[in-house]
BAFI-3210 file (N, C-alpha, C; in Angstrom, 3 decimals, decimal comma, padded with zeros to 6 digits):
// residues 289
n [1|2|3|4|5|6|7|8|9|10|11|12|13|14|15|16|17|18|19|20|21|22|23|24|25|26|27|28|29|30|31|32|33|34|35|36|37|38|39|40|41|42|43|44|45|46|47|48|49|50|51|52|53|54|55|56|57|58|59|60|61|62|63|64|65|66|67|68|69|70|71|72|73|74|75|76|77|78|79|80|81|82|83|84|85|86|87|88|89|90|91|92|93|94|95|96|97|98|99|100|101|102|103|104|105|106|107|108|109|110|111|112|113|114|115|116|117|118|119|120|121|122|123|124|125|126|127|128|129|130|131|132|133|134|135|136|137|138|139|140|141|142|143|144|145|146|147|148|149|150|151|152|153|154|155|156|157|158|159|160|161|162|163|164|165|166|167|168|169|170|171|172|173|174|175|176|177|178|179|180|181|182|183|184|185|186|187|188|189|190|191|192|193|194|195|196|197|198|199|200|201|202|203|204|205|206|207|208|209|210|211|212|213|214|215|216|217|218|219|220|221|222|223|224|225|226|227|228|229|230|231|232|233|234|235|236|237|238|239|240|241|242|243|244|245|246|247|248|249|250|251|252|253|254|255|256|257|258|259|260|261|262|263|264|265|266|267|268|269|270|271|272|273|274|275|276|277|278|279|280|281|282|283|284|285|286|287|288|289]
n.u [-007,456|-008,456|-007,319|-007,965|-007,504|-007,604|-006,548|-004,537|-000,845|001,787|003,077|002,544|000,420|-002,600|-004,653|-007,992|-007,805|-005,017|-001,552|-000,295|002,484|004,315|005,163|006,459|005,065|005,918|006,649|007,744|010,278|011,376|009,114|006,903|004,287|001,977|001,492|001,108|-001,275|-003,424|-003,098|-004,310|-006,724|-008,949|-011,233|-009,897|-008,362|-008,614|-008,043|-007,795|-008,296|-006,562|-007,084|-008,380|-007,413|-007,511|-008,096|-007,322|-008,034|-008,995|-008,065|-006,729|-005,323|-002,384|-001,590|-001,780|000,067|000,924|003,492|004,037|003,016|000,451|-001,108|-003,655|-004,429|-003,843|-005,104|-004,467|-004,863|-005,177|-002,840|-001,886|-001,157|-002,217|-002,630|-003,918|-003,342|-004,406|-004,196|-001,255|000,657|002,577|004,007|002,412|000,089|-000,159|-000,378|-002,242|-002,580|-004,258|-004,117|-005,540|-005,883|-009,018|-011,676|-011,790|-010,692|-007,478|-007,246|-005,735|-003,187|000,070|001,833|004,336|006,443|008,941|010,379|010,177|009,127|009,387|007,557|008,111|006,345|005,958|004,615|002,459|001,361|004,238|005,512|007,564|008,144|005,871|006,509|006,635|008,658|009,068|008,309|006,359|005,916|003,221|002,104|-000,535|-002,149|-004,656|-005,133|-003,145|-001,303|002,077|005,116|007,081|008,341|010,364|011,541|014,719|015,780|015,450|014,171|015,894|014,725|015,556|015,330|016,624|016,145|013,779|012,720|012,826|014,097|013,046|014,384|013,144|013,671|014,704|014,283|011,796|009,916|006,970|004,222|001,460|-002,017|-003,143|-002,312|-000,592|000,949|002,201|002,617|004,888|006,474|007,440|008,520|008,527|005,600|002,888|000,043|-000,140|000,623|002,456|002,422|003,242|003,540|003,103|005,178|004,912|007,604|008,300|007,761|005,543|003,485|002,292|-000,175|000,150|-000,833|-000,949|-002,226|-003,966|-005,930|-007,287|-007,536|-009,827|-010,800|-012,454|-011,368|-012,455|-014,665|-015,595|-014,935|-012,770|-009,655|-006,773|-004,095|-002,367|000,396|000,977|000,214|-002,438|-006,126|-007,711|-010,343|-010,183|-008,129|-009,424|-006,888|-004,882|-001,649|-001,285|000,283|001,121|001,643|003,171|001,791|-001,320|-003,194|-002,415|-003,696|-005,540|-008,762|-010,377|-013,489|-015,783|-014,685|-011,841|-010,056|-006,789|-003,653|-001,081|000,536|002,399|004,685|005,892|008,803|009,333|006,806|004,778|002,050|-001,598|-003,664|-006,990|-009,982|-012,233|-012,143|-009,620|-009,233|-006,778|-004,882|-003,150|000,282|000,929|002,200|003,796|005,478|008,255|009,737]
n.v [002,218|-000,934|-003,977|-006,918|-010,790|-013,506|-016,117|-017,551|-019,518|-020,703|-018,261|-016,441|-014,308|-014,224|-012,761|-011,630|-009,743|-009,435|-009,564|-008,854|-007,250|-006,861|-004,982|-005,708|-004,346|-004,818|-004,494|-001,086|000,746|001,622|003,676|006,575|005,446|006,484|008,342|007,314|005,801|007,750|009,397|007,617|007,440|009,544|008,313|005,667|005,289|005,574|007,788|008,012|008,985|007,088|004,673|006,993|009,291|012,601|015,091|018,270|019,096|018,155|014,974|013,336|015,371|014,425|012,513|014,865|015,409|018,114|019,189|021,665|024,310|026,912|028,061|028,251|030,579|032,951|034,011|031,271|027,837|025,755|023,425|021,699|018,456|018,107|016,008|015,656|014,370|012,343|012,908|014,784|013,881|012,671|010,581|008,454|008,849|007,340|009,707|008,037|007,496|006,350|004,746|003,286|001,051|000,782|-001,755|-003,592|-001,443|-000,864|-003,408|-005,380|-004,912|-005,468|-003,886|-002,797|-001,260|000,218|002,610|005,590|009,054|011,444|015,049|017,770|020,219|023,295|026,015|027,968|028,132|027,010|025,223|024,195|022,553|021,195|019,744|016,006|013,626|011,381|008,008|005,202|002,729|000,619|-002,325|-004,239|-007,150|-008,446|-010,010|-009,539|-007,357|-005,708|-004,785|-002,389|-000,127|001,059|004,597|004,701|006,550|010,193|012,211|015,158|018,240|021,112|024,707|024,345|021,753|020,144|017,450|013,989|011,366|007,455|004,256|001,279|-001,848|-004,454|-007,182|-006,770|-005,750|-005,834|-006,719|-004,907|-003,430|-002,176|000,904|001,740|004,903|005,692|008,230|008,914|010,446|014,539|017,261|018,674|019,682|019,289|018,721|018,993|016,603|016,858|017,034|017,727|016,193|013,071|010,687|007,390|005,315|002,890|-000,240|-001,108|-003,716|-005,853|-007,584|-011,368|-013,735|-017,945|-020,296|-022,814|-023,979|-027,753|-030,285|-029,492|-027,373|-023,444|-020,521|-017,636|-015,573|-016,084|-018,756|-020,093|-020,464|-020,035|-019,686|-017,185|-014,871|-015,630|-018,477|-018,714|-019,863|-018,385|-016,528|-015,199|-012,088|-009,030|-007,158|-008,448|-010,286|-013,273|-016,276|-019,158|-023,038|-023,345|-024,699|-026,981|-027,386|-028,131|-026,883|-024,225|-023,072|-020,104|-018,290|-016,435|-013,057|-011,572|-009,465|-008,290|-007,631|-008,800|-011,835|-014,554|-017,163|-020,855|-021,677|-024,744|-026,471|-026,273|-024,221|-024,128|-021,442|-020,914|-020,122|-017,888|-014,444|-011,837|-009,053|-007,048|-004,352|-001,473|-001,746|-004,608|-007,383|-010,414|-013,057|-015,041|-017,658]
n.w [-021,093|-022,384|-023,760|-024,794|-024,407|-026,197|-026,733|-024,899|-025,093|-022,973|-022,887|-025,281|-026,783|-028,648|-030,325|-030,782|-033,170|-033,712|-032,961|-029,969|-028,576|-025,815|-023,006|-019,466|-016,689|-013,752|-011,015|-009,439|-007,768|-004,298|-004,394|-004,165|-001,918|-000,926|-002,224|-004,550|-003,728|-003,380|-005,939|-006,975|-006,115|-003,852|-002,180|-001,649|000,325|003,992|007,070|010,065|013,877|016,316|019,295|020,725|020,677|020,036|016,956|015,916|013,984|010,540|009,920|007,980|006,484|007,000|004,771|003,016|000,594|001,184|002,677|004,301|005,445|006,831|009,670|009,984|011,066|010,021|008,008|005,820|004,807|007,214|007,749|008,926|011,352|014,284|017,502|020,240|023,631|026,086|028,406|030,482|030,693|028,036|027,390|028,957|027,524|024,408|021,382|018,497|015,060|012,184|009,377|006,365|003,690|002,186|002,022|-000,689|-002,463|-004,335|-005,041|-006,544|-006,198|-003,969|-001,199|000,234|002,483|002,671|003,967|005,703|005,864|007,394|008,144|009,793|012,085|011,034|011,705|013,770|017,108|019,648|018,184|017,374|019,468|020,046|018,253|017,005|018,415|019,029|017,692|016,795|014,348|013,234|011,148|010,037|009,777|009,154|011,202|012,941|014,843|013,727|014,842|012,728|012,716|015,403|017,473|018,467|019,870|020,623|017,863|016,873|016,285|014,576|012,916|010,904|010,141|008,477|007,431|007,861|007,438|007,915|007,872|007,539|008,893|007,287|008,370|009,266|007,396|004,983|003,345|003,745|004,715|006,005|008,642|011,711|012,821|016,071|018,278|020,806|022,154|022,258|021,681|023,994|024,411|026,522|025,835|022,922|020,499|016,711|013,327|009,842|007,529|006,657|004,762|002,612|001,650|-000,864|-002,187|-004,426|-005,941|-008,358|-007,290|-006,604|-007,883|-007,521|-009,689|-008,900|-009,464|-010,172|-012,853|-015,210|-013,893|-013,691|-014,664|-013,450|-011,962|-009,339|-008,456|-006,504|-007,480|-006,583|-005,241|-003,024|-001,706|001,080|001,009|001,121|000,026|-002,631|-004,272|-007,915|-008,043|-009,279|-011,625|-010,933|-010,829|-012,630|-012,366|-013,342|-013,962|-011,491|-009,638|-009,830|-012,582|-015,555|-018,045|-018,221|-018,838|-019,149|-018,289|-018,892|-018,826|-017,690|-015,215|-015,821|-014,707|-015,454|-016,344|-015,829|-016,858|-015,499|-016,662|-016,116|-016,389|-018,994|-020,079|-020,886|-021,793|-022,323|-023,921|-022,539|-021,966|-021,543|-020,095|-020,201|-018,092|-017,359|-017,760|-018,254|-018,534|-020,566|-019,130|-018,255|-016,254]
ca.u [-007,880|-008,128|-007,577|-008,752|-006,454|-008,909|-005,781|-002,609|000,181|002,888|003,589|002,211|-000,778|-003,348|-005,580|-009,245|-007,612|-003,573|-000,723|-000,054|003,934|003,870|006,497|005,523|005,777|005,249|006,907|008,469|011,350|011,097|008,161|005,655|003,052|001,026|000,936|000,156|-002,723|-003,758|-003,382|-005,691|-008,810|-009,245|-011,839|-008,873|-007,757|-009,333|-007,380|-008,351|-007,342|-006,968|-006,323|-009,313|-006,574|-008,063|-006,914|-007,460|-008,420|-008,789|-006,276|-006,498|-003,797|-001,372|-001,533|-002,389|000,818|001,219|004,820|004,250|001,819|-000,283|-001,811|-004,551|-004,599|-003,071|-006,037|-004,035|-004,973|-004,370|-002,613|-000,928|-001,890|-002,171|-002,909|-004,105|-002,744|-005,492|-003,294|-000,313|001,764|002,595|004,363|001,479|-001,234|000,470|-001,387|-002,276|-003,084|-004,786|-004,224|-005,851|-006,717|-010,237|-011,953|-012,092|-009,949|-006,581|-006,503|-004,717|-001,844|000,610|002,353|005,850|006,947|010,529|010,992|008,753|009,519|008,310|007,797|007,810|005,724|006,783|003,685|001,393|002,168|005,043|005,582|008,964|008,046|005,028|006,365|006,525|010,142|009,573|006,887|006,355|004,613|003,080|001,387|-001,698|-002,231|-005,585|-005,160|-002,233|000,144|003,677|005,888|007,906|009,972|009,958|013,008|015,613|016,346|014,089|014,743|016,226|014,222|015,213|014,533|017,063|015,888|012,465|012,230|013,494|013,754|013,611|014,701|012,320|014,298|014,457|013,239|010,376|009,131|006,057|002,586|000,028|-002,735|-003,354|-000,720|-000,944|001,507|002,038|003,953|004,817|007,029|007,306|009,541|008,026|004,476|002,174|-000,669|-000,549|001,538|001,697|003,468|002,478|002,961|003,891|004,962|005,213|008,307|008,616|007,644|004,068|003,683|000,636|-000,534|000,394|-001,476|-000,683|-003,100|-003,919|-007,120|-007,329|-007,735|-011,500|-011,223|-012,250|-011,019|-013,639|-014,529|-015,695|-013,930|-011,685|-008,234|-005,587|-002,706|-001,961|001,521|000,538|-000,219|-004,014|-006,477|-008,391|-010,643|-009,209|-008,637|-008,948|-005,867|-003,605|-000,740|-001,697|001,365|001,259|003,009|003,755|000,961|-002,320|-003,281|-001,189|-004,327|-006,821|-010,278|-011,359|-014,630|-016,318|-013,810|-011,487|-008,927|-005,189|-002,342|000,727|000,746|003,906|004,703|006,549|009,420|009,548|005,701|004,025|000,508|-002,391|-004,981|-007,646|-011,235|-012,507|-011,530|-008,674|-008,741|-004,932|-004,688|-002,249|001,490|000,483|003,203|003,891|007,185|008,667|010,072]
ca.v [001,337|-002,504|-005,065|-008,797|-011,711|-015,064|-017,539|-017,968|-020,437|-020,911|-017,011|-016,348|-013,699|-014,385|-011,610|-011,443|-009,400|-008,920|-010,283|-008,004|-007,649|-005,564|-005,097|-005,854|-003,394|-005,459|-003,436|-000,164|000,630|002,902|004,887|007,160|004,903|007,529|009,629|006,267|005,544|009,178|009,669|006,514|007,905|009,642|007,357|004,126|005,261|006,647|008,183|008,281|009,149|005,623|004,905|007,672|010,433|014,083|016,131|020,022|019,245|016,417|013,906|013,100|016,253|013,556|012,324|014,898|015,567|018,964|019,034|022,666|025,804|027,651|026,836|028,503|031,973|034,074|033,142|030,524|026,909|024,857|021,729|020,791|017,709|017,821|015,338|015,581|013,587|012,165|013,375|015,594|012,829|012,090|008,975|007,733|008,315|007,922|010,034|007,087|008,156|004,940|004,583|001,429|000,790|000,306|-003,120|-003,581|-001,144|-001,239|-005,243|-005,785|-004,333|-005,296|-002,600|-003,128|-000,334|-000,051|003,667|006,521|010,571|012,243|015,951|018,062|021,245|024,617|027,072|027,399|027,983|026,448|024,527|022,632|021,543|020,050|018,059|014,423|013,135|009,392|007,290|003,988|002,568|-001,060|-002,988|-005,106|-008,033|-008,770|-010,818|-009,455|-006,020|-006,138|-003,664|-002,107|000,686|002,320|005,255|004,451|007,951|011,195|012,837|016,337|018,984|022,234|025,548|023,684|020,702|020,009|016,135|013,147|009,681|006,532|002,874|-000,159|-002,738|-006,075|-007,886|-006,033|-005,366|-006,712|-006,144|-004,789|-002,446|-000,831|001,252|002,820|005,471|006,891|008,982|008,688|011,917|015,605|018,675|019,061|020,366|018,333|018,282|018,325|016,118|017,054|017,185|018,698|015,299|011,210|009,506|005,848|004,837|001,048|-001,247|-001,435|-004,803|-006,388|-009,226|-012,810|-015,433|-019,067|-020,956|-023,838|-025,435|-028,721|-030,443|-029,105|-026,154|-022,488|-019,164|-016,983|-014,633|-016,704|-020,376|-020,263|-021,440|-019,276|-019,252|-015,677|-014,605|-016,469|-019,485|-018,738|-020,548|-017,375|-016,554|-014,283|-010,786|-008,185|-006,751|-009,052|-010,998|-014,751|-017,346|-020,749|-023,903|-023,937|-025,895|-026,969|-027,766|-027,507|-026,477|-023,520|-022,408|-019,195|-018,399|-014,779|-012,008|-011,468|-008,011|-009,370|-007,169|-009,590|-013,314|-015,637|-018,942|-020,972|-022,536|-026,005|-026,867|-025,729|-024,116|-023,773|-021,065|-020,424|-020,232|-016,878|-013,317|-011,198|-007,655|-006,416|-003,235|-000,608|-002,315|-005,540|-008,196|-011,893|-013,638|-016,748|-017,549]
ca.w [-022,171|-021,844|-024,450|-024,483|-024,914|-026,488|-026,215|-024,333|-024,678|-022,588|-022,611|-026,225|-026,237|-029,563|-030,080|-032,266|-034,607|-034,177|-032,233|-029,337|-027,663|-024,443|-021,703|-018,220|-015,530|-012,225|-009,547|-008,803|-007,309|-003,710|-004,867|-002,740|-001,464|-000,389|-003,184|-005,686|-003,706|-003,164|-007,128|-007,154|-005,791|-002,304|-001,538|-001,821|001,428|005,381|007,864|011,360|014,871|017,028|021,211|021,671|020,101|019,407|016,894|015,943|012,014|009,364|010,352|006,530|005,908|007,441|003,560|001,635|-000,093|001,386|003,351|005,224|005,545|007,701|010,870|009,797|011,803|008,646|006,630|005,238|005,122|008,434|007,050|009,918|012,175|015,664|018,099|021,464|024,600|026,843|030,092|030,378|030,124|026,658|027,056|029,512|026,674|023,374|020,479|017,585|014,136|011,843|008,017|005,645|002,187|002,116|001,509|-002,227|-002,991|-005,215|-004,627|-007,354|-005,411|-002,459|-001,061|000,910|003,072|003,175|004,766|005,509|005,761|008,766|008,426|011,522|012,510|010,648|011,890|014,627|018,177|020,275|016,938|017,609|021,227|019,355|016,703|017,335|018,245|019,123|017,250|016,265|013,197|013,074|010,199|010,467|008,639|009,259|012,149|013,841|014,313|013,205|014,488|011,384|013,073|016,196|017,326|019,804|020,616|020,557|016,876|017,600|015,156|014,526|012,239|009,537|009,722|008,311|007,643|008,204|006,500|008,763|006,893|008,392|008,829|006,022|008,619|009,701|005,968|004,541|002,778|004,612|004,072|007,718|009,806|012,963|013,442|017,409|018,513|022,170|022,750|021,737|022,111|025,601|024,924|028,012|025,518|021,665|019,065|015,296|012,362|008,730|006,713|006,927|003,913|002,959|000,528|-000,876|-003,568|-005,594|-006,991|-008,894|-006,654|-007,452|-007,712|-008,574|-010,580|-008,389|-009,842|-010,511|-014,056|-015,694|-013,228|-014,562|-014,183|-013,588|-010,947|-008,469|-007,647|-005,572|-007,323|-006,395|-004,067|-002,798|-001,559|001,960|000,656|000,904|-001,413|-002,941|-005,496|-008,808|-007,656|-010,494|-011,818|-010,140|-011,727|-012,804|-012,297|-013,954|-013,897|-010,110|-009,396|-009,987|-013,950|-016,878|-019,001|-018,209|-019,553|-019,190|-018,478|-018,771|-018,910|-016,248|-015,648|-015,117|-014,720|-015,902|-016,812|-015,847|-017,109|-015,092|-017,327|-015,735|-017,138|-020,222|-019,808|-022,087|-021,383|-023,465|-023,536|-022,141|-022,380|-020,664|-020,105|-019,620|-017,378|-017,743|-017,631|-018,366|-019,716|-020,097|-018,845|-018,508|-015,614]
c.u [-007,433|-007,908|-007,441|-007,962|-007,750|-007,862|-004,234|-002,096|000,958|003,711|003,735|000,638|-001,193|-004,824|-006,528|-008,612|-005,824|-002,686|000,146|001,173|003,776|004,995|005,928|006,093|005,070|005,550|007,466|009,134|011,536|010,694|007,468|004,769|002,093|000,145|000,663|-001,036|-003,705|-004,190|-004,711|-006,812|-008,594|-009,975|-011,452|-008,819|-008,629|-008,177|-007,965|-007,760|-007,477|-006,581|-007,309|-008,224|-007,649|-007,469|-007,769|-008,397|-008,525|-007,650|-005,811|-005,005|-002,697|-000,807|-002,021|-001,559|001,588|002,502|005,118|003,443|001,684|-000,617|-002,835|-005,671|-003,972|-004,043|-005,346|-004,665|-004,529|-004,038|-001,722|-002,002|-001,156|-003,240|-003,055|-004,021|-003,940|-005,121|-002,023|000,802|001,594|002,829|003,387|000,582|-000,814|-001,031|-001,256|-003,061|-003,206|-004,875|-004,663|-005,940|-007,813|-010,889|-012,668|-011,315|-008,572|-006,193|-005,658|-003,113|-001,214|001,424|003,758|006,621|008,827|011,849|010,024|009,656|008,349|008,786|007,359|006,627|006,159|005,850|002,682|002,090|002,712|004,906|006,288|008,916|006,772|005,483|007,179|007,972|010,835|008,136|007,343|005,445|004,962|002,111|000,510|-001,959|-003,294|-005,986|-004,765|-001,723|001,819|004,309|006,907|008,948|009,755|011,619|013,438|015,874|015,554|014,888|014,637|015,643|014,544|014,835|015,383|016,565|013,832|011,633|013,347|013,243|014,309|013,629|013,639|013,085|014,199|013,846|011,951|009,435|008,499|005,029|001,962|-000,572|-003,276|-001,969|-001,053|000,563|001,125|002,769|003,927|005,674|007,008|008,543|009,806|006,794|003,770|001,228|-000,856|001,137|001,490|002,982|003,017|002,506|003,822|003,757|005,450|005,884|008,321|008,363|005,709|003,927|002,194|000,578|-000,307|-000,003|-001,297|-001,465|-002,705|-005,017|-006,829|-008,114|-009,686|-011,889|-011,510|-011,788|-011,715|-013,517|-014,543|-015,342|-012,598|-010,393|-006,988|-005,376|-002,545|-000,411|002,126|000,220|-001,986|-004,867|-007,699|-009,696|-009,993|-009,732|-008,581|-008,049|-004,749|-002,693|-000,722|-000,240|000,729|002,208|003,659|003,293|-000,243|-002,348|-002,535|-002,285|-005,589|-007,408|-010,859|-012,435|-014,975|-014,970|-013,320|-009,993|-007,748|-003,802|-000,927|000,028|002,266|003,723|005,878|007,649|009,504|008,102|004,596|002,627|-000,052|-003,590|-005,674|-009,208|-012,161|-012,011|-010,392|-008,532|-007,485|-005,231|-003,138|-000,910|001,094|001,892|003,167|004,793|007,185|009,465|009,487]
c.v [-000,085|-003,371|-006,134|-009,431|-012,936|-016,176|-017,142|-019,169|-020,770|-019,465|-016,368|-015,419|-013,967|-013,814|-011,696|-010,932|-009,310|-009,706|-009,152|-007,881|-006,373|-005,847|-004,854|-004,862|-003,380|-004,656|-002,200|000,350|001,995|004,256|005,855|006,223|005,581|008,174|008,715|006,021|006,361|009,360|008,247|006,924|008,174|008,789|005,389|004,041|005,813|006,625|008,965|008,227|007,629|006,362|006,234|008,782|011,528|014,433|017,147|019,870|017,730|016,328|013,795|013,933|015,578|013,199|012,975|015,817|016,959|018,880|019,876|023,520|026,122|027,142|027,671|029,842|033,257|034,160|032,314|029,284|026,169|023,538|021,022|019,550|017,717|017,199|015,359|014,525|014,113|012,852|014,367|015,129|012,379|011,071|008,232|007,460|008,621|008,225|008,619|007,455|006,198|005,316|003,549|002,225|000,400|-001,257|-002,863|-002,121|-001,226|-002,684|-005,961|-005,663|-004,555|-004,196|-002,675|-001,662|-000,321|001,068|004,249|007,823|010,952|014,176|017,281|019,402|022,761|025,888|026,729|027,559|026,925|024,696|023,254|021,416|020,567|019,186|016,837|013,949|011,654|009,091|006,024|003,743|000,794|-001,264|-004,242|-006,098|-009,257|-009,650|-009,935|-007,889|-006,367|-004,791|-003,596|-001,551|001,877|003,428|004,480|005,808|008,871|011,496|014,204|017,550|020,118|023,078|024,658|022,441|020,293|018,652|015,296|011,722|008,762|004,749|001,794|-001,317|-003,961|-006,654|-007,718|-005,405|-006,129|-006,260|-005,830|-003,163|-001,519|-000,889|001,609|003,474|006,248|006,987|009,188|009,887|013,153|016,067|019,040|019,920|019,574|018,109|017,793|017,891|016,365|017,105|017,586|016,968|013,956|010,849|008,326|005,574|002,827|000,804|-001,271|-002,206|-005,392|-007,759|-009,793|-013,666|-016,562|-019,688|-022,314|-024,648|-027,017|-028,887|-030,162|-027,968|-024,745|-021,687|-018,373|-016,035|-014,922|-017,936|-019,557|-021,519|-021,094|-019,139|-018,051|-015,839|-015,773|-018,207|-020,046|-018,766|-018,890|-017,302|-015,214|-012,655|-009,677|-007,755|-007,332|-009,689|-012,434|-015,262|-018,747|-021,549|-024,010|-025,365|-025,796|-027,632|-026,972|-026,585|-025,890|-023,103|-021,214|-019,118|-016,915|-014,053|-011,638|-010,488|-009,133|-008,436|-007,919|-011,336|-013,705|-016,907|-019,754|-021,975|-023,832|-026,536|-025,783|-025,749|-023,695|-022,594|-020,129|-020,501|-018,630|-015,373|-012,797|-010,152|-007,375|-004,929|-003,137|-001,662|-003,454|-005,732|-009,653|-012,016|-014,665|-016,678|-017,126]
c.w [-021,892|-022,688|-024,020|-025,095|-025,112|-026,300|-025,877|-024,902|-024,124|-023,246|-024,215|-026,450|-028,476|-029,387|-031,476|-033,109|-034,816|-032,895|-031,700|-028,265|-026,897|-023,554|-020,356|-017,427|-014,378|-011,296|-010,071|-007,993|-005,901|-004,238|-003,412|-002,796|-001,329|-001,015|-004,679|-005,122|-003,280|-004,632|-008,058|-007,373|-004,606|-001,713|-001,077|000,015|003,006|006,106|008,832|012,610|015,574|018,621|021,554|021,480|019,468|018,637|016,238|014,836|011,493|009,484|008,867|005,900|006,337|006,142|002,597|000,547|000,045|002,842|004,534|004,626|006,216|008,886|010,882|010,655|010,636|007,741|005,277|005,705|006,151|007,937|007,719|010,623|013,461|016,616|019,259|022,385|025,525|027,991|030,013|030,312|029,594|026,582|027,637|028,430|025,307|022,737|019,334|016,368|012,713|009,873|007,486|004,792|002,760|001,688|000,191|-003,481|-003,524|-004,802|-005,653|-007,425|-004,298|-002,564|-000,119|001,314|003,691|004,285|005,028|006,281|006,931|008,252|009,433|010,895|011,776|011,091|013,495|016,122|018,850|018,846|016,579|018,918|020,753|018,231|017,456|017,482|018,564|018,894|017,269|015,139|013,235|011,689|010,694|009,340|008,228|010,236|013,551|013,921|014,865|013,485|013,550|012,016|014,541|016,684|018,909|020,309|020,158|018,871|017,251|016,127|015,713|013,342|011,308|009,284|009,837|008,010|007,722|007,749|007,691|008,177|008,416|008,370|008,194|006,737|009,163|008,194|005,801|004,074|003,956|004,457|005,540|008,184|009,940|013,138|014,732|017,813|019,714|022,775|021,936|022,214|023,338|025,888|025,677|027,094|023,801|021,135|017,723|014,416|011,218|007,684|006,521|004,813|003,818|001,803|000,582|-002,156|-003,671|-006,560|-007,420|-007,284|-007,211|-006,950|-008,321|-008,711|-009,700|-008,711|-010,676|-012,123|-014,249|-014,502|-014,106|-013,562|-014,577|-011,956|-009,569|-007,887|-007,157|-005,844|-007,789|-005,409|-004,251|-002,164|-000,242|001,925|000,831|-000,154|-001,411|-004,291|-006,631|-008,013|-009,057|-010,632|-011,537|-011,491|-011,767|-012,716|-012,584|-014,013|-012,661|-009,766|-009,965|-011,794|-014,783|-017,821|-018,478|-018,581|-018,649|-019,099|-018,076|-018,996|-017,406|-016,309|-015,409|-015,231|-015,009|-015,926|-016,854|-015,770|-016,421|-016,207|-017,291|-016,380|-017,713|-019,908|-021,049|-021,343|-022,279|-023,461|-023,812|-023,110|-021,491|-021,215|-019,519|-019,327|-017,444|-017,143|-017,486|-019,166|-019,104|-020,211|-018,779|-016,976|-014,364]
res [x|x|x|x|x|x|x|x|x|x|x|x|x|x|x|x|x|x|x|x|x|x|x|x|x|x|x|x|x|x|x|x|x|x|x|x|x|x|x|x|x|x|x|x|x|x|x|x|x|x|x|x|x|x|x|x|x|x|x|x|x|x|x|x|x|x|x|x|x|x|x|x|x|x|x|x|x|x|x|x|x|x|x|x|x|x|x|x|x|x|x|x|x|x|x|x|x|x|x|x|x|x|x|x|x|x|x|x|x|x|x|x|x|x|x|x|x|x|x|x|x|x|x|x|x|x|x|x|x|x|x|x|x|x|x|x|x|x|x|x|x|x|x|x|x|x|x|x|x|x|x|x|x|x|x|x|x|x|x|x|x|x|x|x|x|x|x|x|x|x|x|x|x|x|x|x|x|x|x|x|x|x|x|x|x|x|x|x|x|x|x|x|x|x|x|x|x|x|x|x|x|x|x|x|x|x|x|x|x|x|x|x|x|x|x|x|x|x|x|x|x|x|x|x|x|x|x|x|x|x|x|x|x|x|x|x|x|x|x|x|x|x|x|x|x|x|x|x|x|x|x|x|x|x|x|x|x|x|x|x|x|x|x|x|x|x|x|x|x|x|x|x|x|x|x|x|x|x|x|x|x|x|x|x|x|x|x|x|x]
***
């Protein structure tokens, strides 16, 4: 459910019929990534093999919340993933497995990867010698890739131990909506890599954008006058989180109806915005500061 704000003030919401107080709820605090944009919509996300990587089944079971099962000779579900190595040397041809958000999906969202859970192989022949014991995972940032975290030493899996949490380092953290995990060694099988399921812990924050149009600019769907995190001039993304008072005009007009996940006023100059409509999506609040 969405309700419509007709005038702001300087962090004051004035509603057609009532005067509406709400508590904002911008981020979250090392959540699942995976399994918020899984509980999204399957269609938010694709998951595909990269580097010309084979594997047995839908790579997709990489994310699909299932931890361990079958390998699909019991007449049980196969929900493992395994990856095939171009050559018999693994480290020569690492396997590469390719995650994104989709274009136009949850944009109202950055995403900040701060760890991620590897869990190994529990079924299926030569099971342990196949699961994955040195990867790497990079982030893409539409230009570029950023390595996040790769291992210094093989990880040693046995029957007790079934996953494993690996921290990304502060300075290797950052938004981004594609990762390539590959995994460059095994147990010691010559051809497949696999594991039953990757997840991605961190932060889930609205987007923020700062209100950079100039005086008699609108806010509407299409101009382009918002700063993104980057300092890239944008146009409004739905759901995101509006910021005022950095820069740009003290006083904005609305125009058409536009979603907005959070509104912040910057204390140092007083904004007016009024005009339009504003649909508020779920955890919506206005701050100061």
């Amino acid at each position: 459910m969405k309700t419509t704000i007709d005038t702001l003030k300087h962090g004051v919401a004035v509603l057609g019929a009532s005067l509406c107080a709400t508590v904002g709820l911008s981020a979250f605090g090392a959540v699942d990534i995976t399994d918020f944009i899984r509980c999204s919509g399957p269609s938010n996300y694709t998951v595909m093999c990269a580097n010309g990587t084979e594997s047995n089944s839908g790579v997709a079971q990489a994310f699909d919340g299932v931890t361990s099962g079958g390998d699909g000779t019991t007449g049980t579900p196969d929900t493992r993933v395994l990856l095939r190595h171009r050559e018999t040397a693994v480290s020569a041809t690492p396997a590469g497995l390719l995650y994104y958000i989709k274009d136009g999906s949850m944009t109202g969202f950055d995403f900040k990867l701060t760890s991620f859970t590897l869990y190994r192989l529990t079924s299926g022949y030569n099971y342990l010698a196949r699961s994955a014991t040195q990867f790497n995972l990079m982030g893409y940032d539409g230009a570029n890739w950023h390595l996040l975290f790769q291992t210094d030493e093989a990880q040693a899996w046995d029957e007790n131990t079934l996953s494993c949490t690996y921290e990304i380092p502060a300075e290797n953290q950052g938004c981004y909506r594609t990762y390539l995990f590959t995994v460059t060694a095994n147990g010691g099988d010559g051809n497949w890599s696999g594991f039953h399921e990757l997840v991605f812990w961190g932060d889930v924050e609205r987007r923020r954008l700062v209100w950079n149009g100039a005086e008699g600019a609108k806010w509407n769907a299409t101009d382009a006058n918002w700063l993104d995190r980057a300092g890239t001039v944008t146009n409004w993304i739905p759901d995101a989180k509006a910021v005022f008072g950095e820069s740009g005009s003290t006083s904005i007009t609305v125009e058409g109806t536009n979603d907005v996940g959070g509104i912040v006023f910057s204390q140092t100059n007083a904004c007016t915005v009024s005009g339009g409509a504003l649909a508020m999506t779920h955890g919506f609040g206005i701050t100061a500061g």
